[in-house]
ZALOPA-245285 format. One line per field, with one value per atom (N, C-alpha, C, O, CB): x, y, z. Coordinates in Angstrom, 2 decimals. Atoms other than C-alpha are relative to their C-alpha. Glycine has a CB too. Layout:
! ZALOPA-245285
east	(X | ...)
north	(Y | ...)
up	(Z | ...)
END
This chain:
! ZALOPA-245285
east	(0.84 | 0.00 | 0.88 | 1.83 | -0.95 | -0.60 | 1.34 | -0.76 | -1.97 | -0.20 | 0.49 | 1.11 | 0.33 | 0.13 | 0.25 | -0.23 | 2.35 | -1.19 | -2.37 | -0.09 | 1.51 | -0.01 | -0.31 | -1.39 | -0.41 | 0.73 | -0.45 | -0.52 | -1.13 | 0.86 | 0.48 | -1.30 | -1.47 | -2.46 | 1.39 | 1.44 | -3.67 | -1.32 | -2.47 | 0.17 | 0.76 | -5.10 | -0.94 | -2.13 | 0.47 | 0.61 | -5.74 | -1.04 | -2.21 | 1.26 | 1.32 | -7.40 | -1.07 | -2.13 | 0.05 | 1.65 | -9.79 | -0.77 | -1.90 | 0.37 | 0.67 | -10.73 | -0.30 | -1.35 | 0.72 | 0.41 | -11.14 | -1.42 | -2.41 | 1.68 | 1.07 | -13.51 | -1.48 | -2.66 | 0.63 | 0.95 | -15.28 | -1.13 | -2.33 | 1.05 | 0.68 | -15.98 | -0.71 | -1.91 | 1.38 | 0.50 | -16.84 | -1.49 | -2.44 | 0.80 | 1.16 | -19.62 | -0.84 | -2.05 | 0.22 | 0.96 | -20.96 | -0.39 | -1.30 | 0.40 | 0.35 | -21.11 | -1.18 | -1.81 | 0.90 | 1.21 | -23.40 | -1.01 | -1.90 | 0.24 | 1.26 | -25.65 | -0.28 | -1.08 | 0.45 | 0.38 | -25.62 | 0.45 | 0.02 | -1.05 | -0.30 | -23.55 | 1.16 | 1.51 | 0.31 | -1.78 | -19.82 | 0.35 | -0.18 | 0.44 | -1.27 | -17.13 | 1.18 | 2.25 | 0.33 | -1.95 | -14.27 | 0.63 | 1.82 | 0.46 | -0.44 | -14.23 | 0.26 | 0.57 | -1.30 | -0.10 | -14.15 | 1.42 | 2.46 | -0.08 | -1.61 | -10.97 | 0.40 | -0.30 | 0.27 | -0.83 | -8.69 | -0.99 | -1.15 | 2.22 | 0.44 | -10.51 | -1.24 | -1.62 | 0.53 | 1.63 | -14.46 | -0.40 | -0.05 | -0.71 | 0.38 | -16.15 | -0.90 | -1.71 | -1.04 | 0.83 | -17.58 | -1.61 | -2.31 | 1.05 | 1.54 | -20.98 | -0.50 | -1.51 | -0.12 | 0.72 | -21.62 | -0.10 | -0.70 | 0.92 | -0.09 | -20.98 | -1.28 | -1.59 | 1.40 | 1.43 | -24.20 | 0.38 | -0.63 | -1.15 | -0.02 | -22.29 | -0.23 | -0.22 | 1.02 | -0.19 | -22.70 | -1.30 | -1.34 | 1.54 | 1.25 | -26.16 | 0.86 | 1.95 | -1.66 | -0.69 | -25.38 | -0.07 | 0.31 | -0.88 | -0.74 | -25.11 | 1.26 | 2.25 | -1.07 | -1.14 | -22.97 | 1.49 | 2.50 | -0.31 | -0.87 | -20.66 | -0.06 | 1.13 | -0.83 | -0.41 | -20.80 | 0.62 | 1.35 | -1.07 | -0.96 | -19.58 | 1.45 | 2.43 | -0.33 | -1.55 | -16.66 | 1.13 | 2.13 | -0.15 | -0.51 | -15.94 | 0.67 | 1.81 | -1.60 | -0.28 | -16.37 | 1.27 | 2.08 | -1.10 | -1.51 | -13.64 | 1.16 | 2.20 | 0.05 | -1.19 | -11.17 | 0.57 | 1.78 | -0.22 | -0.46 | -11.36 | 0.50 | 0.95 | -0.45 | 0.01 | -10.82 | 1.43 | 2.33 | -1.55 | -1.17 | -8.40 | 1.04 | 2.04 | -0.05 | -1.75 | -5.56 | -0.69 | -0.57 | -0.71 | -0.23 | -6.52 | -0.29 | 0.38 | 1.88 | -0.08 | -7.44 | -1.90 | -2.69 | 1.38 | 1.48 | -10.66 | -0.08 | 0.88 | -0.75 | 0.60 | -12.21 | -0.46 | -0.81 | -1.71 | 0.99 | -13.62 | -0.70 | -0.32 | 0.54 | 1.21 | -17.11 | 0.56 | 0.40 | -0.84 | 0.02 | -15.87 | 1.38 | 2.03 | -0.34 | -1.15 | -13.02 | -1.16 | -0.97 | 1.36 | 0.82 | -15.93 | -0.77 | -1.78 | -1.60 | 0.76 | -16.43 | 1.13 | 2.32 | -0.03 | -0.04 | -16.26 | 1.80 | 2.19 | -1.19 | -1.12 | -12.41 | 1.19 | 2.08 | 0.20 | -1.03 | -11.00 | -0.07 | 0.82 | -0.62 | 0.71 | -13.22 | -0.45 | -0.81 | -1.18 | 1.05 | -14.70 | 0.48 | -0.17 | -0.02 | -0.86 | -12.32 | 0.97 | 1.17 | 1.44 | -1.53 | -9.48 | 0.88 | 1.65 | 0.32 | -1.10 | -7.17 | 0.05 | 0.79 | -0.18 | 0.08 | -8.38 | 0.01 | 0.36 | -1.88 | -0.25 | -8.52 | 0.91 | 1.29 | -0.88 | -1.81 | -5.19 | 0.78 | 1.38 | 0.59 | -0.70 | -3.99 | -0.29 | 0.51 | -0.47 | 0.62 | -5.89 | 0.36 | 0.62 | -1.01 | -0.91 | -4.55 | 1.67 | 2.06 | -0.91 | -1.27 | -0.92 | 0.10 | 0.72 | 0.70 | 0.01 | -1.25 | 0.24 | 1.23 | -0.77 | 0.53 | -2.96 | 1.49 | 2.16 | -2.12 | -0.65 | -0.25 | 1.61 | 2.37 | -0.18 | -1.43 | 2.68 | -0.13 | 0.78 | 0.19 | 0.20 | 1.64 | -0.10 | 0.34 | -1.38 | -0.65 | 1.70 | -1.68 | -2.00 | 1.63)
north	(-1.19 | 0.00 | 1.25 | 1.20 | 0.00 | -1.10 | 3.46 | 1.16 | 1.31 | 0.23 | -0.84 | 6.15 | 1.02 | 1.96 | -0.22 | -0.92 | 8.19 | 1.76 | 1.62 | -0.91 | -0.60 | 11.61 | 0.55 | 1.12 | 0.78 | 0.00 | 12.34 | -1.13 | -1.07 | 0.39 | 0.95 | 9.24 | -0.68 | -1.35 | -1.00 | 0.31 | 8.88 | 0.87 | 0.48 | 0.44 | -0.41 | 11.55 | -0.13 | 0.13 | 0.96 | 0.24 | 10.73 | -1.59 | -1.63 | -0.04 | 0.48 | 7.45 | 0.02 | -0.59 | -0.78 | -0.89 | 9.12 | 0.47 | 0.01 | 1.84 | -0.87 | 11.37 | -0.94 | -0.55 | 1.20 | 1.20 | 8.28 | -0.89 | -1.26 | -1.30 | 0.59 | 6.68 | 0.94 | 0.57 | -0.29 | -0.86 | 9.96 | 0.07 | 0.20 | 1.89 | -0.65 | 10.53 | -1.64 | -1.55 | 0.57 | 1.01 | 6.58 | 0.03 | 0.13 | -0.97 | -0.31 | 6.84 | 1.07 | 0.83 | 0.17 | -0.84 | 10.01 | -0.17 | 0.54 | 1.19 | 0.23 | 8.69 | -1.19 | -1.32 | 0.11 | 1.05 | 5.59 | 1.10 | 0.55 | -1.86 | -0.81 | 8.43 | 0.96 | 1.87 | 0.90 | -1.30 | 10.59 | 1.43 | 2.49 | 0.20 | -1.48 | 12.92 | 0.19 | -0.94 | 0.23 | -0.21 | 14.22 | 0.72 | 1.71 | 1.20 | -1.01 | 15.17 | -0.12 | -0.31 | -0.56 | 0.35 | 14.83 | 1.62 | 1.91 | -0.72 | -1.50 | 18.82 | 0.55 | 1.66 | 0.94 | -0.05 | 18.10 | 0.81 | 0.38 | -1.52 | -0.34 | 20.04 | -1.21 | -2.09 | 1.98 | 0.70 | 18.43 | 0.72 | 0.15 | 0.74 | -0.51 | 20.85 | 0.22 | 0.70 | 1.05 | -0.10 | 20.81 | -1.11 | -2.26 | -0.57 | 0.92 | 19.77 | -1.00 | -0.59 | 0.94 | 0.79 | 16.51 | -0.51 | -1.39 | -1.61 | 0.48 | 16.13 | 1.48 | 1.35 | 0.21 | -1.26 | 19.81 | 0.18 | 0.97 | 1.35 | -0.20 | 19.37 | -0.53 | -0.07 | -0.93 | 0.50 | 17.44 | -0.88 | -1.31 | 0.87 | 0.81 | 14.86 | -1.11 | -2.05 | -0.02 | 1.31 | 12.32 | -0.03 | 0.72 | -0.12 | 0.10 | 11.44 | -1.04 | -1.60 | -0.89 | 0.43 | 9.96 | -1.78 | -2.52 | 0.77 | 1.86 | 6.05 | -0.01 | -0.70 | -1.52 | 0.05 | 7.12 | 0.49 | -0.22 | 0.87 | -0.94 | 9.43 | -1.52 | -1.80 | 1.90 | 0.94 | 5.99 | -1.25 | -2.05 | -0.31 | 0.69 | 3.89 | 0.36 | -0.38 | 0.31 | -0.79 | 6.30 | -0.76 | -1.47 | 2.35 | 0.38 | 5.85 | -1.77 | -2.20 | 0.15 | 1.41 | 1.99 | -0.41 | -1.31 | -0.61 | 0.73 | 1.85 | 0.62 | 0.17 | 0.37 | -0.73 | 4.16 | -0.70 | -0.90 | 1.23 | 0.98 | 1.85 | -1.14 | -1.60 | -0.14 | 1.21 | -1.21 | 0.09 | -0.73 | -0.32 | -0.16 | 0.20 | 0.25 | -0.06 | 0.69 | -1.18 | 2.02 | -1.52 | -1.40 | 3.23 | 0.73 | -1.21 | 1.21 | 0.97 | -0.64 | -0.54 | 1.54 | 0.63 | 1.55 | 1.37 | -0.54 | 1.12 | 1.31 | 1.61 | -1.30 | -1.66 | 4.59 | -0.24 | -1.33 | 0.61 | -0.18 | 5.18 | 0.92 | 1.94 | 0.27 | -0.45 | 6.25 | 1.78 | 2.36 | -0.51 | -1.32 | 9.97 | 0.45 | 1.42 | 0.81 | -0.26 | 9.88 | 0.54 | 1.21 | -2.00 | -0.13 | 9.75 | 1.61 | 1.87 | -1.72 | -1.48 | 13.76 | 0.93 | 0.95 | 0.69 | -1.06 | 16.32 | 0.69 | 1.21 | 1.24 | -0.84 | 17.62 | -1.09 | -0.88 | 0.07 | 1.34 | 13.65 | -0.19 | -0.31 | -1.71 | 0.74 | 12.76 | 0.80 | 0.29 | -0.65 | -0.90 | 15.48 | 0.64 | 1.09 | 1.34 | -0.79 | 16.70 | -1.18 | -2.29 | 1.66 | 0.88 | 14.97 | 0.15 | -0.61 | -0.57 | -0.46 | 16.75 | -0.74 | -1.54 | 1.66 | 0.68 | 16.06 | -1.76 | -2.27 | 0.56 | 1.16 | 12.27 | -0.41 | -1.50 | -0.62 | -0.01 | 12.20 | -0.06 | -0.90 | 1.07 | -0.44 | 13.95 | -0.74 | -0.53 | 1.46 | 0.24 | 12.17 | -1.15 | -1.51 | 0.22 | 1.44 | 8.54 | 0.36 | -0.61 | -1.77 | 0.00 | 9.71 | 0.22 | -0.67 | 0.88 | -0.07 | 10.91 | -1.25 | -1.63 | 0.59 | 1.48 | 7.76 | -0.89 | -1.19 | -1.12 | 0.71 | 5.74 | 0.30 | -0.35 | 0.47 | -0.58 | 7.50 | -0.10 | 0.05 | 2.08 | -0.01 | 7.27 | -1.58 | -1.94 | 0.89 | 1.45 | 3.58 | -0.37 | -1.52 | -0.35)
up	(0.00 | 0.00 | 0.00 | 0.78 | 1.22 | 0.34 | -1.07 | 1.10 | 1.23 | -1.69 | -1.04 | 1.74 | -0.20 | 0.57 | 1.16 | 0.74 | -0.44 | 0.20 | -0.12 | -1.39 | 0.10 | 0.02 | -0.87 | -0.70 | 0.78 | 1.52 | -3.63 | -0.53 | -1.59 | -1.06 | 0.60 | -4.19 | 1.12 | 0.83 | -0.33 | -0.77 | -0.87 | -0.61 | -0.80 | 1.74 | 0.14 | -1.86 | -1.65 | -1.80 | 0.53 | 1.09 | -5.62 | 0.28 | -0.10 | -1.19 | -0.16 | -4.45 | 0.77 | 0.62 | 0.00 | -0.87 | -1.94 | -1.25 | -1.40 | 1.21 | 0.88 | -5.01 | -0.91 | -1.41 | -0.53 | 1.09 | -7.48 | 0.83 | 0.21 | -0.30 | -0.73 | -5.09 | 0.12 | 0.04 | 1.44 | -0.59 | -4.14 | -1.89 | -2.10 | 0.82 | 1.51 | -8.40 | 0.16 | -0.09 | -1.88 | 0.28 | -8.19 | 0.49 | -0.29 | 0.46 | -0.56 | -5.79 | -0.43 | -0.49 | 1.12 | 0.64 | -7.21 | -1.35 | -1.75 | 0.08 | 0.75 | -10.20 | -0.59 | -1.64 | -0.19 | 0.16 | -9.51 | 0.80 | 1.46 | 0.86 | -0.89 | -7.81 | -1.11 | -0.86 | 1.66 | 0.82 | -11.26 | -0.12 | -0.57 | 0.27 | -0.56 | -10.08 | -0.81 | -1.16 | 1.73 | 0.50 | -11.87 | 1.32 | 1.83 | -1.69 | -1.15 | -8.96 | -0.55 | 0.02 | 1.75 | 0.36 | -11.36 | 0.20 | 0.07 | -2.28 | -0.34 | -10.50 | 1.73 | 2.15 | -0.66 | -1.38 | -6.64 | 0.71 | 0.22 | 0.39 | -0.24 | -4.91 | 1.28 | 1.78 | 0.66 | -1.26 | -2.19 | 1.68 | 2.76 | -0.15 | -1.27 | 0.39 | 0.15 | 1.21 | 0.34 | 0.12 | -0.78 | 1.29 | 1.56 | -1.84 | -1.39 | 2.50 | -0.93 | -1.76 | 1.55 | 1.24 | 0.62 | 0.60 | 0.08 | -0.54 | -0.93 | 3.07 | -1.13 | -1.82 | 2.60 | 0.06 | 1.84 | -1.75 | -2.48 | 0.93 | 1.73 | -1.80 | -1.00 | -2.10 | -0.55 | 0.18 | -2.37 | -0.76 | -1.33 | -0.53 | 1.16 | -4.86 | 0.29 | -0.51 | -0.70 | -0.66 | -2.10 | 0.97 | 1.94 | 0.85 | -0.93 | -0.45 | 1.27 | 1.12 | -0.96 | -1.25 | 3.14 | -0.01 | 0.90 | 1.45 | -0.19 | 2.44 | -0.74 | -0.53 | -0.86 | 0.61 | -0.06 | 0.94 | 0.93 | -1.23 | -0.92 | 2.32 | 0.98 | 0.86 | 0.73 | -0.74 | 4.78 | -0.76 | -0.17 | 0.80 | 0.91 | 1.56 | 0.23 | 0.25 | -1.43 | 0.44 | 1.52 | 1.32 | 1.38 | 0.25 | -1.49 | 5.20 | -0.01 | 0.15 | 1.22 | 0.11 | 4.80 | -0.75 | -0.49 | -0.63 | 1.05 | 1.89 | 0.48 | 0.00 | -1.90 | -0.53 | 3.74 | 0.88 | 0.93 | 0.56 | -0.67 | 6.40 | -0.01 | 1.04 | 0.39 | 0.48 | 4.71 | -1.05 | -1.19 | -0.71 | 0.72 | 2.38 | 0.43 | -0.21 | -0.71 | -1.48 | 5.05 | 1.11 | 2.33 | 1.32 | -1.51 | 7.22 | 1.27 | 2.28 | 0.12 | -1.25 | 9.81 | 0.47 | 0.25 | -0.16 | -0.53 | 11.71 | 1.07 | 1.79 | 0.82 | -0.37 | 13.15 | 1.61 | 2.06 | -1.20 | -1.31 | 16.48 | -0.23 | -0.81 | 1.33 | -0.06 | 16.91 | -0.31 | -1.38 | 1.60 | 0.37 | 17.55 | -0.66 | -0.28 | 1.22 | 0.72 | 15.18 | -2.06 | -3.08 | 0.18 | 1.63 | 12.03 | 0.38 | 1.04 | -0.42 | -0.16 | 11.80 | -1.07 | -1.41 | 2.04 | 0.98 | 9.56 | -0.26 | -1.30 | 0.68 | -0.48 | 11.23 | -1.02 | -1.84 | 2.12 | 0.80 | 10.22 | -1.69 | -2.53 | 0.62 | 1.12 | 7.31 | -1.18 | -2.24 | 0.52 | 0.29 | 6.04 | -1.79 | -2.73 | 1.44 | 1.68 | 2.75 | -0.73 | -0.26 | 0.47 | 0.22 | 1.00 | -0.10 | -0.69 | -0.66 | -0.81 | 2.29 | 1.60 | 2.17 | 0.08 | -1.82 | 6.03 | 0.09 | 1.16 | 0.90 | -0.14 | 5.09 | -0.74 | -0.31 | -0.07 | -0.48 | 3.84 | 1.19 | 1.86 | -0.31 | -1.60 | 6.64 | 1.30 | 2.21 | 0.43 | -0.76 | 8.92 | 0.30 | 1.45 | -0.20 | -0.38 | 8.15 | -0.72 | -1.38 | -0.98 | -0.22 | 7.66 | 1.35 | 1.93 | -0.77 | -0.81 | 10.52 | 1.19 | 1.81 | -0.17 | -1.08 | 12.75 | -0.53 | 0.45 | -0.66 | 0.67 | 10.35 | 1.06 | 1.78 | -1.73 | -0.37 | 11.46 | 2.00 | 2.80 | -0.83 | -1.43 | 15.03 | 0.53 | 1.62 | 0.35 | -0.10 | 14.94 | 0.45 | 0.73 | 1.36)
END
């Protein structure tokens, strides 16, 4: 797995256009810092898809008050968020 953070962050953003795209939506114009709850490209099972594959993908399950807007919320902040946890062991 590449922890690379151009490359975390390009497959956050490949996932995020995936999901909006089985919902009808285009986010191939999404930025790194668009809060993605607020962007509307993602109805909320979709936005708990996201969660689900982040977790599954970085191997790094969440705690209850770790899933919020500060961790999760951009793709920047979930970059940052599992380099972070990563680097902290």
């Amino acid at each position: 797995m590449n922890l690379d953070r151009e490359a975390v962050k390009a497959a956050i953003r490949s996932q995020v256009i995936e999901l909006a795209k089985a919902l009808g939506m285009d986010a191939s114009e999404i930025s790194d810092d668009d809060v993605i709850p607020a962007t509307g490209l993602l109805d909320s099972t979709a936005v708990l898809q996201l969660v689900v594959w982040y977790e599954q993908a970085y191997d790094l399950p969440l705690k209850q008050e770790e899933i919020n807007i500060d961790n999760l919320g951009s793709i920047n902040a979930m970059a940052e968020f599992l380099l972070a946890r990563k680097a902290a062991g």
